[in-house]
C-alpha positions as CSV (number, residue, x, y, z in Angstrom):
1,X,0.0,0.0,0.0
2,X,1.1,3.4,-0.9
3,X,1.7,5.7,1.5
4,X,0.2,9.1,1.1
5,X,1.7,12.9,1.9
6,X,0.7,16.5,2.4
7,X,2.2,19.1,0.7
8,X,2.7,21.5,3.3
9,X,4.9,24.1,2.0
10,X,4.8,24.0,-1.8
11,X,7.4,26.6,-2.5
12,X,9.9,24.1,-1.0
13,X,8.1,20.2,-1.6
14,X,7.9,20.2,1.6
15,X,5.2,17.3,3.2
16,X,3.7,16.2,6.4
17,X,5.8,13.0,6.3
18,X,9.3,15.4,6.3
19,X,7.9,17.4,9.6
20,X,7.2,14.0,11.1
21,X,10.2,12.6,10.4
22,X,12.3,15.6,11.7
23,X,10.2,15.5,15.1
24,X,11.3,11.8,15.3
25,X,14.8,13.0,14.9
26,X,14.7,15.3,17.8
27,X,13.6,18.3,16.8
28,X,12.0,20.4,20.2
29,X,10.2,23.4,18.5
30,X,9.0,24.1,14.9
31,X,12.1,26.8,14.5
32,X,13.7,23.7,14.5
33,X,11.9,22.4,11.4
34,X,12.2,25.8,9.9
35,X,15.9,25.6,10.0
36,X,16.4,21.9,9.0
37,X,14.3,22.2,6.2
38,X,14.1,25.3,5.1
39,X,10.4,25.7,5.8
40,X,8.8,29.4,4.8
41,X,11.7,30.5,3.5
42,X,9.5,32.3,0.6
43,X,6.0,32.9,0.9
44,X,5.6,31.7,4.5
45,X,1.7,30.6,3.8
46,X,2.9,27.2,5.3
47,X,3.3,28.0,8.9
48,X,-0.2,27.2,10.5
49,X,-0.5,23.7,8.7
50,X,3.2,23.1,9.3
51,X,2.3,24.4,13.1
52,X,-0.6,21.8,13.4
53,X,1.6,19.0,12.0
54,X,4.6,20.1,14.3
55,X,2.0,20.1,17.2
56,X,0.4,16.8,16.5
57,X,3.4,15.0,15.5
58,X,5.6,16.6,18.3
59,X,2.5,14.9,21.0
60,X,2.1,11.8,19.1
61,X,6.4,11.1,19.6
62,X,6.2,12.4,23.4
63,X,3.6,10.3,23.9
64,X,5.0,7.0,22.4
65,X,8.3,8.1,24.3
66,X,6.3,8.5,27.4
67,X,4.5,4.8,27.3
68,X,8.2,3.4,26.1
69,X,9.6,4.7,29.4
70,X,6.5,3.4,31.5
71,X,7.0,-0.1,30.1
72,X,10.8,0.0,30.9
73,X,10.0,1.3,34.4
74,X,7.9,-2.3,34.4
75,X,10.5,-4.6,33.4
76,X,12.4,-6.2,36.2
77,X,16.2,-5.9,36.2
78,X,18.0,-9.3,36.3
79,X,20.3,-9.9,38.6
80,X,23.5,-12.1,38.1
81,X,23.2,-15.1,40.4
């Protein structure tokens, strides 16, 4: 199945998928995004979607991160007999 992208900035090809994937690298704030991708460097018509994208993909990470940690915090550590 193919996967499918927003066009969130079209003076730069810049999708949905490419915000997402910079959040999964790390990035902490949409400047962030701006910078590593060059996002609104033109027109700038692209910062509320890329702002909703940031926002969503930025909770859906910390969340995942957050129910990652709580199942680590459940494993018991094994001890060398």
């Amino acid at each position: 199945m193919r996967e499918i992208f927003m066009y969130v900035c079209l003076c730069n090809g810049i999708t949905d998928h490419s915000i997402r994937e910079e959040v999964a690298k790390g990035a902490q704030h949409l400047r962030d995004v701006v910078r590593s991708l060059g996002l609104a460097k033109d027109c700038a018509r692209c910062v509320e979607a890329a702002r909703e994208v940031f926002d969503e993909a930025k909770s859906q990470f910390d969340l995942s991160m957050a129910e990652q940690l709580a199942y680590a915090a459940d494993i018991p550590t094994l001890t060398a007999a």
